[in-house]
N, C-alpha and C positions, 0 to 999 in steps of 0.2 A: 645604782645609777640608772633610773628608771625615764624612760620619756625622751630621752635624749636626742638630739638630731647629728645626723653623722652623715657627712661628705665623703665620696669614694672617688679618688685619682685613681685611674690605670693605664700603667702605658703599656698598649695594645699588640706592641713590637715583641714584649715579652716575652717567650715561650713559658706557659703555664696561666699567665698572669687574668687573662680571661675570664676561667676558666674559674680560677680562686675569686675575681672576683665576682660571679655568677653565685658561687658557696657563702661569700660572707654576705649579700644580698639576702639572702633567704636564712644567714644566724640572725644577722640585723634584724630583723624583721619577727623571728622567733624571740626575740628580745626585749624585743615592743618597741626600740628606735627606732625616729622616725629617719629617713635620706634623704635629704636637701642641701646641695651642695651650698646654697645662699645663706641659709639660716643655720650651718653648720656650727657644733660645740668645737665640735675638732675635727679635721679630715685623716682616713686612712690613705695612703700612696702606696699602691704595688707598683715599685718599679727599682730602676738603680739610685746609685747618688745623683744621677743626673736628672730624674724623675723629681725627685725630693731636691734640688736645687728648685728648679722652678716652681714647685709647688712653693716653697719657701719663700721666694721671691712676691711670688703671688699673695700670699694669703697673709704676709706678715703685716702689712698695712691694715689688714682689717684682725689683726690679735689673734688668731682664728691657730691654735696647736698643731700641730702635723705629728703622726706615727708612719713611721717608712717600714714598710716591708719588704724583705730583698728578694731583687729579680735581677739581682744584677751580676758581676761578677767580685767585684771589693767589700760594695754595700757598707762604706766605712761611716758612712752618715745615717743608714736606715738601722733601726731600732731590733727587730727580729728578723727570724728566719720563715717560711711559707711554715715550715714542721712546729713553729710555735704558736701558728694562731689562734688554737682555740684556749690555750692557753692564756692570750694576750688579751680575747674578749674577756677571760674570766674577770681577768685583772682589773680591764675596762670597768665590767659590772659593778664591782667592788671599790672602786676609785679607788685604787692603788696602785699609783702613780703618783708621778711629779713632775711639773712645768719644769725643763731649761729653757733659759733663752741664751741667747747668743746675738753679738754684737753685728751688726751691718754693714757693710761700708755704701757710701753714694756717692756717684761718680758725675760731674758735669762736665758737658764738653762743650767750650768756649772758640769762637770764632769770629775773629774783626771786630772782638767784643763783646761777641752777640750770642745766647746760646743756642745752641744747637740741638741739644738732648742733656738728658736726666735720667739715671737708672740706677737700683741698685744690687747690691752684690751681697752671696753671703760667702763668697771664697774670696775673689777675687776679682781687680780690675787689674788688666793685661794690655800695654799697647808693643805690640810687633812689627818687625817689618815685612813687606811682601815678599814673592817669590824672588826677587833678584839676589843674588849673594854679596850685597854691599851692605855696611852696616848704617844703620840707623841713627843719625847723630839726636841725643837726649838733654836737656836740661833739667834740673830734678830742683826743686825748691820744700823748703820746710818751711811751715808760717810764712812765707812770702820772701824768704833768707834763701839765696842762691848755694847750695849746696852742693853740685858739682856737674859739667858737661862728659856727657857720655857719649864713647860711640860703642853700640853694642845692637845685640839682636830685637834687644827688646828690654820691658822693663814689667816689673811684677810691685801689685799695690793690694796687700794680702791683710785676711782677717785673722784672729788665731783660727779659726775653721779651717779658712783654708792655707795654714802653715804646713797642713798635711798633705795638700793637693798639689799645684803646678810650682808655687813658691818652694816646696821641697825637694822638689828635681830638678831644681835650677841653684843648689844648696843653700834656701833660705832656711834658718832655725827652726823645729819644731817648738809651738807653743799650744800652753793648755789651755781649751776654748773659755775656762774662766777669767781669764787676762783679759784686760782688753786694750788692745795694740793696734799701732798696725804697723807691716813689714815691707821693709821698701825692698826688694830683690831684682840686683839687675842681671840680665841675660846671655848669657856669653861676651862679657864686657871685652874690649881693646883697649883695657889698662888692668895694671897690675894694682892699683891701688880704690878700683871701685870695690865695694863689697857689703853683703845686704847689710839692712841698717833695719834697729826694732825705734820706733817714735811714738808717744804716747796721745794717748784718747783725744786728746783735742788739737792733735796737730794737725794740718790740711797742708795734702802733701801735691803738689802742682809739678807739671809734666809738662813742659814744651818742646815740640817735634820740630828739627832742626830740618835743611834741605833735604830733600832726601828724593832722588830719580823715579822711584818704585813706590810701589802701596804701602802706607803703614795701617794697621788698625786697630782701632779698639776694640775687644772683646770684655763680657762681664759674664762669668760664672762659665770662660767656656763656649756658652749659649747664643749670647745677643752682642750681634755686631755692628761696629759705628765705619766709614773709612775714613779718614785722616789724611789732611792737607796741610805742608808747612807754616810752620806759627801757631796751629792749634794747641789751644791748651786744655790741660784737662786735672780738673781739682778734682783731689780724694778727700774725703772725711768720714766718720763716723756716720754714719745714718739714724733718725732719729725714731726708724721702727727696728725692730728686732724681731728674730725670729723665735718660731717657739715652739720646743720638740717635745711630746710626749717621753718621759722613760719608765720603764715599769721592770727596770734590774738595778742595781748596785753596782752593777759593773764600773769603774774608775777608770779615767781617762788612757790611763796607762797601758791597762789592762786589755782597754779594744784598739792601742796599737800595737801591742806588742802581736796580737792572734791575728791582727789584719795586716800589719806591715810585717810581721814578723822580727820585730824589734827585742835586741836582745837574747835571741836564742842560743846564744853560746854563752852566756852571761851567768855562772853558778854562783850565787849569793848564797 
């Protein structure tokens, strides 16, 4: 893989991550590829999952691969470890690897009709309520079909990606990122018969925020945040770009959560 042009994310906060990337500057370069973040084949990201979310988010619009290196503490999205990289270049060299992509979700948020904003996600869109300890009253709709009023903390609108992130700790289902779903999980509900729900690829899953005294808000991946005023609505769907991860192991979906989440460790098959 000779000539190549290669983009380098580093978030800076990292302990190490500098530092690493100062070293792969100078293999790059002993490589013959060239570094233009603009005209990049594929970008490297030293950082966490939360690094490689955004890069994600960024670059997927423009088709542009991501390899994540971890600096983080989970690293359940980033691809290797700092101790594999020259390893990783070898692989690079060699193209030997393989494109996933993975599904997106994109979130608009409507007001007195009108929109407001547009973003998208590759975990998650999250609307909560603010500091007050009063619950947030929700209406959830499927295809435009009212599906149920909630009062709860919040509500989770999850990709398989991120069925392993916020949606799982709030006990939405783990799913595997070849599916492509999306998970509707709500938040410490005040009813016994709310409970997450999996709706298929082309459903658009709409979210109207009921009265509510205190701040609700939107969040997406975590990251980027909207506030939220009653009657807003906010439709989820599918996103029409996708993300797209370097992998250069065989490891199976399973396999990196059973060593990240620790899934199954008392489990003798």
């Amino acid at each position: 893989m000779k000539n190549k042009t290669v983009g380098l994310i580093i978030n800076q906060q990292k302990m190490g991550a500098v530092e690493t990337g100062n070293y792969l500057r100078t293999r790059l370069k002993e490589l013959g590829w060239q570094i233009d973040q603009e005209e990049a084949d594929f970008v490297l990201v030293l950082g966490g999952d939360g690094t490689l979310l955004q890069a994600a988010r960024d670059l997927a619009p423009r088709g542009i691969p991501v390899l994540g290196i971890n600096f983080g503490q989970l690293g359940f999205l980033t691809e290797i470890e700092v101790h594999d990289l020259d390893w990783a270049l070898e692989r690079l060299a060699a193209a030997a690897y393989r494109i996933e992509e993975r599904m997106m979700l994109e979130a608009r948020v409507q007001r007195q009709g009108r929109l407001l904003e547009t973003a998208i996600a590759l975990n998650d869109v999250v609307v909560t309520k603010g500091a007050f300890a009063r619950l947030l009253p929700l209406d959830i709709f499927v295809n435009r079909e009212h599906v149920s009023t909630i009062p709860a903390d919040g509500i989770i609108v999850a990709s398989p990606t991120g069925s392993t992130a916020y949606s799982l700790s709030a006990g939405g289902a783990i799913v595997p990122p070849h599916l492509e779903v999306l998970l509707i999980t709500p938040i410490c509900p005040h009813s016994l018969t709310s409970r997450p729900m999996v709706v298929g690829p082309e459903a658009e899953v709409m979210i109207r925020v009921g009265h509510y005294e205190g701040q609700a808000m939107l969040t997406v991946d975590g990251q980027h945040g909207v506030v939220l005023e009653p009657n807003d609505l906010i439709c989820v769907q599918r996103a029409e770009v996708r993300a797209r991860f370097i992998k250069l192991t065989d490891r199976t979906f399973f396999q990196v959560l059973r060593q990240k989440l620790k899934a199954g460790d008392r489990c003798n098959v």
